[in-house]
C-alpha positions in Angstrom: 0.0 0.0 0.0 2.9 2.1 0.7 4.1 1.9 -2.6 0.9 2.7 -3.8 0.3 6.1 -1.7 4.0 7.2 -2.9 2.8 6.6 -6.7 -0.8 8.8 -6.6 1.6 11.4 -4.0 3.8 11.6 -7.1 0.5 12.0 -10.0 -0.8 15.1 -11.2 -4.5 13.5 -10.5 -3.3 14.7 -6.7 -4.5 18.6 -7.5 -7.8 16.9 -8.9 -8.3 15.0 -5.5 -8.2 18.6 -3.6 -10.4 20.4 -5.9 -12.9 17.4 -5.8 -12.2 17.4 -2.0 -13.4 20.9 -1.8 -16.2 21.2 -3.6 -17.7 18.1 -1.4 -16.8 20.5 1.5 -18.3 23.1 -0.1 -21.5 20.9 -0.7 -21.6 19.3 2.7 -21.2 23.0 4.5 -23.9 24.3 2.4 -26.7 21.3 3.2 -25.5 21.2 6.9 -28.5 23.1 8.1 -31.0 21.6 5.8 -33.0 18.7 6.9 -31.0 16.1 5.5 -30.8 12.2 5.3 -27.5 10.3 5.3 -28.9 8.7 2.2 -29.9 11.8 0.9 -26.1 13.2 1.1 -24.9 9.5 -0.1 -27.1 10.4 -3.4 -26.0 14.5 -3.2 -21.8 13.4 -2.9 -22.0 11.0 -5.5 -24.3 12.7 -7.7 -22.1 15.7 -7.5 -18.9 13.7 -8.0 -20.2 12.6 -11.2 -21.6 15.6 -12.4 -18.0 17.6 -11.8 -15.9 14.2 -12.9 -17.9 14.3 -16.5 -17.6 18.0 -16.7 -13.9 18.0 -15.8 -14.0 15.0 -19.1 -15.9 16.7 -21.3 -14.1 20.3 -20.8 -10.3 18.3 -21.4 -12.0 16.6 -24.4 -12.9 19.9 -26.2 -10.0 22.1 -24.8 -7.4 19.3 -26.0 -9.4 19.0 -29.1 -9.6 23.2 -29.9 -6.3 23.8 -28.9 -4.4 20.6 -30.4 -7.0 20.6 -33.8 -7.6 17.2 -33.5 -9.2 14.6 -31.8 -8.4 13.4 -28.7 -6.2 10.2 -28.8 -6.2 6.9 -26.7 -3.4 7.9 -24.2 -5.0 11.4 -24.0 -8.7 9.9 -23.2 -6.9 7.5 -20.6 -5.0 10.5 -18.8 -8.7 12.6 -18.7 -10.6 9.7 -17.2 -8.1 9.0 -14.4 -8.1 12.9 -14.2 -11.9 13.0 -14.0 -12.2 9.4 -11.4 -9.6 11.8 -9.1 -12.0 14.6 -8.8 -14.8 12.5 -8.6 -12.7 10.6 -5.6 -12.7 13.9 -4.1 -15.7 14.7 -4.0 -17.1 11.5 -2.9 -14.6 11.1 0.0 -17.2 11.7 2.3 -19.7 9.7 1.2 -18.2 6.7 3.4 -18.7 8.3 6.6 -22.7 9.3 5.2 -22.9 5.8 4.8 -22.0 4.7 8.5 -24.8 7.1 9.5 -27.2 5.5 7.2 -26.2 2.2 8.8 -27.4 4.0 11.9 -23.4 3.4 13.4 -23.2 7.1 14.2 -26.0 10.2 14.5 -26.1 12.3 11.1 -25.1 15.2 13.0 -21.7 13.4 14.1 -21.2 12.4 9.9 -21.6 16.0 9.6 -18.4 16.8 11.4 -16.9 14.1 10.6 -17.1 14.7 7.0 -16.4 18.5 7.5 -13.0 17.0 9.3 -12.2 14.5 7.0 -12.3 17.4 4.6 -9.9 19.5 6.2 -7.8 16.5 7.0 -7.5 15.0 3.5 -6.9 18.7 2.5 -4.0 19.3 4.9 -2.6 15.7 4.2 -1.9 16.4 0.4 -0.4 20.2 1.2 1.6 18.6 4.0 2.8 16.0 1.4 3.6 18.7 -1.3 5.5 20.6 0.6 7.5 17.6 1.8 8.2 16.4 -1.8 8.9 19.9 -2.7 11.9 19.7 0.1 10.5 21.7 3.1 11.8 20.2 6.7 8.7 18.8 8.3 7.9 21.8 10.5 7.3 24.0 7.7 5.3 20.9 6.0 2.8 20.8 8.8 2.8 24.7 8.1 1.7 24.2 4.8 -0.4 21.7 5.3 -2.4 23.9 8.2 -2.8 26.8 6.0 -4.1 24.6 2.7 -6.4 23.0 5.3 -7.8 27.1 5.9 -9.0 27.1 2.7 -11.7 24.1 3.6 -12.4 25.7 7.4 -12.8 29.0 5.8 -15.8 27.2 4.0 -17.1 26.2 8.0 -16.6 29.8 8.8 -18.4 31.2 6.2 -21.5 29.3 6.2 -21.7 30.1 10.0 -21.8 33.9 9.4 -23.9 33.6 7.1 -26.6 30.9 8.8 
């Protein structure tokens, strides 16, 4: 497994993992204070993550396609799917932990933070990792990865000045 966290660390389907990752944070702040099932979220995470993942597809089809003038080729398709599963990934993260609350294992307020955290977590975990790759000593890693993590808790903060 080791081997295989090193290889998707070292991918460029990493950044597609955060910006799916944020956008279910996004989603999950925004429904928070809405009457809300656990299978409801199950449906709205994965319903989302397929929505953006064929997006993200479709837009790489047509901008490889206008900008290259011609179609798309097998290797090219390959790279935009695994491109497209990552931000679908992402976004669908938290699903798992919707599910345990629709398996009545925890109280769909807890899968709310949980998610929320996992977020944040998964955030800070790749900027921590980036900044390691990149060379920085681990102190200033967790520094990175603290500050990238903002960017998901300023999504928590927002909603609550605004709710």
């Amino acid at each position: 497994m080791h081997t295989r966290l090193a290889a998707h660390l070292g991918s460029r389907n990493v950044a597609r993992v955060i910006y799916g990752a944020i956008i279910g944070l996004a989603l999950i702040v925004a429904l928070e204070s809405y009457p809300t099932s656990a299978g409801q979220m199950i449906g709205w995470l994965v319903g989302t993550a397929v929505a953006v993942a064929l997006a993200e597809f479709y837009s790489e089809v047509v901008g490889t396609e206008t900008s290259e003038r011609h179609r798309v080729t097998g290797q090219q398709l390959r790279h935009m799917l695994e491109a497209a599963a990552a931000v679908a990934f992402g976004v669908a993260f938290p699903s798992v932990i919707f599910l345990l609350a629709a398996l009545g294992l925890i109280e769909i307020g807890t899968a709310f933070t949980l998610a929320k955290w996992s977020g944040l977590v998964l955030i800070g975990f790749y900027g921590y990792w980036a900044a390691r790759f990149a060379g920085a000593p681990v102190p200033r890693a967790l520094v990175q990865g603290g500050l990238v993590a903002l960017i998901g808790a300023f999504l928590i903060v927002l909603k609550a000045a605004l709710h």
